[in-house]
C-alpha positions in Angstrom: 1.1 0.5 -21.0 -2.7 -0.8 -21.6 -3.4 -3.3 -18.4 -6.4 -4.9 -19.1 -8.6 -8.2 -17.7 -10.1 -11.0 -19.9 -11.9 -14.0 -19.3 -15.2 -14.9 -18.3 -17.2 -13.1 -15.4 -15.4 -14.0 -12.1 -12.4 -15.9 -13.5 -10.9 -12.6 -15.5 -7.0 -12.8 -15.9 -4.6 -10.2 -16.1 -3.3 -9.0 -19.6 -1.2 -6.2 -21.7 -2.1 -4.8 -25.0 0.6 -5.1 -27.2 1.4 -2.3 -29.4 -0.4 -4.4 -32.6 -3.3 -4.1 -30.2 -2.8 -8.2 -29.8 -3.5 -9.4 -25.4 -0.1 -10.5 -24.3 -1.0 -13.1 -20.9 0.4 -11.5 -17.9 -0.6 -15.0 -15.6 2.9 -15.3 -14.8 3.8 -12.4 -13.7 1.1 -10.7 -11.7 -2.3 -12.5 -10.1 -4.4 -9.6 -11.1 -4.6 -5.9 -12.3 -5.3 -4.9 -8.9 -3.9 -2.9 -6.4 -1.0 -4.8 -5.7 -0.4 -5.1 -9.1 -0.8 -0.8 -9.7 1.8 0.3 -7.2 4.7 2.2 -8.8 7.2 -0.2 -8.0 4.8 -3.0 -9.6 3.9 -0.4 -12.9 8.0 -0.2 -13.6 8.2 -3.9 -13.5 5.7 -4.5 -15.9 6.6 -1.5 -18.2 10.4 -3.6 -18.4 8.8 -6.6 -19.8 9.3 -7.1 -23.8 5.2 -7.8 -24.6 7.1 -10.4 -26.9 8.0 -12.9 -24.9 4.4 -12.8 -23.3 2.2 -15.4 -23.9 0.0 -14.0 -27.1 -3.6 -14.7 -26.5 -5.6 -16.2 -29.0 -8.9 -15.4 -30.5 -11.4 -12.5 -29.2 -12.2 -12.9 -25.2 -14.4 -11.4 -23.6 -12.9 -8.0 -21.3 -13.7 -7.8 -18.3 -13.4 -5.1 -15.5 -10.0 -3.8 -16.1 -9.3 -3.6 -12.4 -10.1 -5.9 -10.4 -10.5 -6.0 -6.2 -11.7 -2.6 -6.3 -12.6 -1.1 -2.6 -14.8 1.6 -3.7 -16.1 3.8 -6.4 -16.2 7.2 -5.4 -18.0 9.4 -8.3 -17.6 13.1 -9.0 -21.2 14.6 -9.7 -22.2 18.0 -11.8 -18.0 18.8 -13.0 -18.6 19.6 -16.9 -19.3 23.6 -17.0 -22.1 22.4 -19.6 -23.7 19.4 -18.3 -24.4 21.4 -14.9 -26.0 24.3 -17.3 -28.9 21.5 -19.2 -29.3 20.1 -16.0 -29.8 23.6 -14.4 -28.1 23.1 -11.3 -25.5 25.9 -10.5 -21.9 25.5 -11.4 -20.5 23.7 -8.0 -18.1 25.8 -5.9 -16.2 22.8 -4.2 -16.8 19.0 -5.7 -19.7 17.0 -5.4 -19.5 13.6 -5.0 -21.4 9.9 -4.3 -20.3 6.5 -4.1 -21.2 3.5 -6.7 -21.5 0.1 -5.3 -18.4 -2.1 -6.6 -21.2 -4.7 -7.2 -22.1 -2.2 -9.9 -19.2 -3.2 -11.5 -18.9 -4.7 -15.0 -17.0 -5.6 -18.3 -17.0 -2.6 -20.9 -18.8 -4.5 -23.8 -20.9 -6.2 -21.3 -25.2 -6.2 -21.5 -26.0 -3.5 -19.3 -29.4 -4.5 -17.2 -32.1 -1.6 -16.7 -33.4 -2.3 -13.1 -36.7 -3.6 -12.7 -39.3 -1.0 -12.3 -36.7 1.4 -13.9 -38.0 4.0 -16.6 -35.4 6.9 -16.7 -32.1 4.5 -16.8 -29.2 7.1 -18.9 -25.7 6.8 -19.8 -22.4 8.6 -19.0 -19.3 8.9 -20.3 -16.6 9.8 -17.8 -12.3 9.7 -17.7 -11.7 7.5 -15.0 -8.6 8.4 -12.0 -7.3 4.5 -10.7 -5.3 5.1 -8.0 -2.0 3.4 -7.3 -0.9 4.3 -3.9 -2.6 5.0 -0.9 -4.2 9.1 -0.6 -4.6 10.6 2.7 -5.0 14.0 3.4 -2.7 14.7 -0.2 -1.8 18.1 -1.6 -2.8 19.0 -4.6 0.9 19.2 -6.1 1.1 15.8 -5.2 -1.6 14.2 -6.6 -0.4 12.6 -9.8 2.2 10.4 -7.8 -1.0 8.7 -6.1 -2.5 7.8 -10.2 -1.7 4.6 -11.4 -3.4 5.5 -14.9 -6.8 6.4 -16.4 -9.9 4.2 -18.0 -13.2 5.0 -19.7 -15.9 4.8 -17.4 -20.3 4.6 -18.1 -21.5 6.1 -15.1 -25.5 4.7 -15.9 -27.8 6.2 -14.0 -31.2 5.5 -13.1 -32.7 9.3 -12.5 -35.8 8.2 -11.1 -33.7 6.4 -8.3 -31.5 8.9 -8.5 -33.7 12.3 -7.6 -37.0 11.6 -7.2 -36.7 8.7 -4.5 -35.4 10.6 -1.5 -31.9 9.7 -0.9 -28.3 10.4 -2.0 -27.6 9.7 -5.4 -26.2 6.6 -5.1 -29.6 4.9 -5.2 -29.4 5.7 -8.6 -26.0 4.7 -9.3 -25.0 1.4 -8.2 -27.6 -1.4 -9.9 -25.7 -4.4 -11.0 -23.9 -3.5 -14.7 -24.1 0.2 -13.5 -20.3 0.9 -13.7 -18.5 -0.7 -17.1 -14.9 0.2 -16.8 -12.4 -0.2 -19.1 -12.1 -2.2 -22.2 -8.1 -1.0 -20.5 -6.4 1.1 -17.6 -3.8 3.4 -19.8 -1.0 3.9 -17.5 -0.5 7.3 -16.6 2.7 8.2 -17.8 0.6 8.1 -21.8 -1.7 10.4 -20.5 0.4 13.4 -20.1 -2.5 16.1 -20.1 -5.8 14.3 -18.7 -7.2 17.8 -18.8 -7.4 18.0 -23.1 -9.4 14.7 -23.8 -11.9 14.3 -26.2 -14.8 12.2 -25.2 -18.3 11.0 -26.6 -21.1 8.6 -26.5 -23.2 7.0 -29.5 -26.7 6.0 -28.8 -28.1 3.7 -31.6 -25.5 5.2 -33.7 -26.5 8.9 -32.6 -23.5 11.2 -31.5 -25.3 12.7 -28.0 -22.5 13.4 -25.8 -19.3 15.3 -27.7 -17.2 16.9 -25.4 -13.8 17.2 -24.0 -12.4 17.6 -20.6 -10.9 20.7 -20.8 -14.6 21.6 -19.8 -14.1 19.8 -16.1 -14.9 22.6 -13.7 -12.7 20.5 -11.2 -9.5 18.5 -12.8 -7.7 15.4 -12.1 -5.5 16.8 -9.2 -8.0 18.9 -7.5 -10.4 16.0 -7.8 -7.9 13.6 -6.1 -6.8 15.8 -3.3 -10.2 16.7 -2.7 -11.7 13.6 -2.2 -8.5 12.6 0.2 -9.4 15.1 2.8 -12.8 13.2 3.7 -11.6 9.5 2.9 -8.4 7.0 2.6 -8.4 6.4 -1.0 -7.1 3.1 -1.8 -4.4 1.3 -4.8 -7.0 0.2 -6.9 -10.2 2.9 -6.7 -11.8 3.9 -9.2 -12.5 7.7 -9.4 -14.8 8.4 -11.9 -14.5 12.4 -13.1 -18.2 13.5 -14.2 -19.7 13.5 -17.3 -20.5 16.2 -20.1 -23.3 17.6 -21.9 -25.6 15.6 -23.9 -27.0 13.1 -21.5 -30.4 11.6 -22.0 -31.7 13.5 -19.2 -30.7 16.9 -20.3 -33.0 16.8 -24.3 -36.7 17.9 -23.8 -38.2 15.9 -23.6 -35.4 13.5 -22.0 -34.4 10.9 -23.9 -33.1 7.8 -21.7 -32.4 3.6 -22.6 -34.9 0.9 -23.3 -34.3 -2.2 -23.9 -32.8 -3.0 -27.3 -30.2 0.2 -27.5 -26.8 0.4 -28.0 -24.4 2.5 -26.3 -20.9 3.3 -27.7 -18.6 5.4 -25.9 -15.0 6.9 -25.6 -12.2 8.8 -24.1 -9.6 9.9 -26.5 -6.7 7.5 -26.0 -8.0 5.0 -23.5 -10.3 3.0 -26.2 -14.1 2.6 -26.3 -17.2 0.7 -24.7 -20.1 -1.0 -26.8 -22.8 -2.1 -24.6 -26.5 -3.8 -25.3 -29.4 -2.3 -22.9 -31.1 -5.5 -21.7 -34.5 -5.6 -19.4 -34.3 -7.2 -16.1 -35.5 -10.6 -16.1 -34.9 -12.4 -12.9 
């Protein structure tokens, strides 16, 4: 299934993608694609419902987030063989990770804002984990029963903020627009091998990042378990995975947004993002 969230900022409802790629209305049948909403029992519910006799939707809304209530974004840091190699920090020997403000959180065709005073604001592709059950302390066999499904995830960063401002990296990560998720969470009994996706991000039409996640130093399962040692991980969080090669601040010289670009991004299967960089003007 494709679970996804339209509507305007704040008054999103939930939805299904159809398989003419047409938004079914799921109103009356869930409140949100949350976390109550993502539990297994709540997945095989949904996934016995005929699209057809769902409300169709009708023109082009916008998408929003395509989970909703989420508690935290917990984000995996330096776990593409390459990207760690043009960044030239060595290849990580457990995972590294930070947390994103949820208030960084936003639609995935939705203007992303370069913070005031920013000058070194880049993009990420990443392969999103959403959790479906509560993860404590899980092994790493068990992981994929905690996964409710996958998304595309921009995990812009402001590198400035980021590493030259004294602090954990989440100074650089969690500015409003910061986190687009979706445009839709792919349940993850269609993703059979998370671990063999292509992904790639556009920049004004430029092919930068072109990758695939059979590079991930750490993969899905270790990633989940991994992060369940040192916190609860709730139904609804978002895990993003890392990001390959090819980010802005990996060219020499580095190459990051300004106002006026275009960003266009994908992972193989779970559809594609199309953001406008926008100055900060408030």
């Amino acid at each position: 299934m494709k679970l996804l969230r339209y509507g305007p900022p704040g008054q999103e409802k939930p939805g299904l993608l159809d398989r003419d790629g047409n938004i079914r209305d799921l109103s009356g049948v869930v409140r949100d694609i949350d976390g109550t909403a993502l539990a297994p029992a709540e997945l095989a519910r949904l996934r016995a419902l005929d699209p057809a006799n769902l409300p169709p939707v009708s023109g082009a809304p916008r998408l929003g987030p395509c989970v909703g209530g989420v508690s935290k974004i917990v984000a995996i840091g330096l776990n593409y063989r390459q990207h760690a190699q043009e960044t030239g920090a060595a290849i990580p020997t457990e995972p590294i990770f930070f947390m994103k403000a949820p208030s960084s959180i936003c639609g995935p065709n939705d203007d992303v804002i370069i913070p005031k005073s920013s000058q070194k604001t880049d993009y990420e592709v990443e392969l999103g984990i959403v959790i479906g059950s509560l993860a404590r302390y899980v092994e790493r066999a068990d992981a994929r029963r905690h996964i409710a499904g996958y998304c595309v995830v921009n995990d812009v960063s402001e590198r400035e903020f980021q590493i030259e401002r004294l602090g954990q990296w989440t100074k650089g990560k969690s500015a409003d627009t910061f986190c687009p998720i979706g445009p839709w969470l792919v349940t993850a009994d269609e993703v059979p091998d998370p671990g063999s996706l292509a992904l790639w991000t556009e920049v004004n039409g430029e092919r930068r990042q072109n990758s695939n996640t059979g590079d991930l130093i750490f993969g899905v399962d270790h990633i989940v378990s991994y992060v369940s040692q040192f916190m609860t991980l709730l139904p609804g969080d978002v895990i993003p995975t890392g990001t390959p090669s090819g980010v802005g601040l990996g060219f020499k010289p580095p190459r990051f947004l300004k106002p006026g670009d275009r960003v266009r991004l994908s992972v193989e299967g779970l559809g594609e993002q199309n953001q406008r960089m926008v100055a900060y003007s408030r």
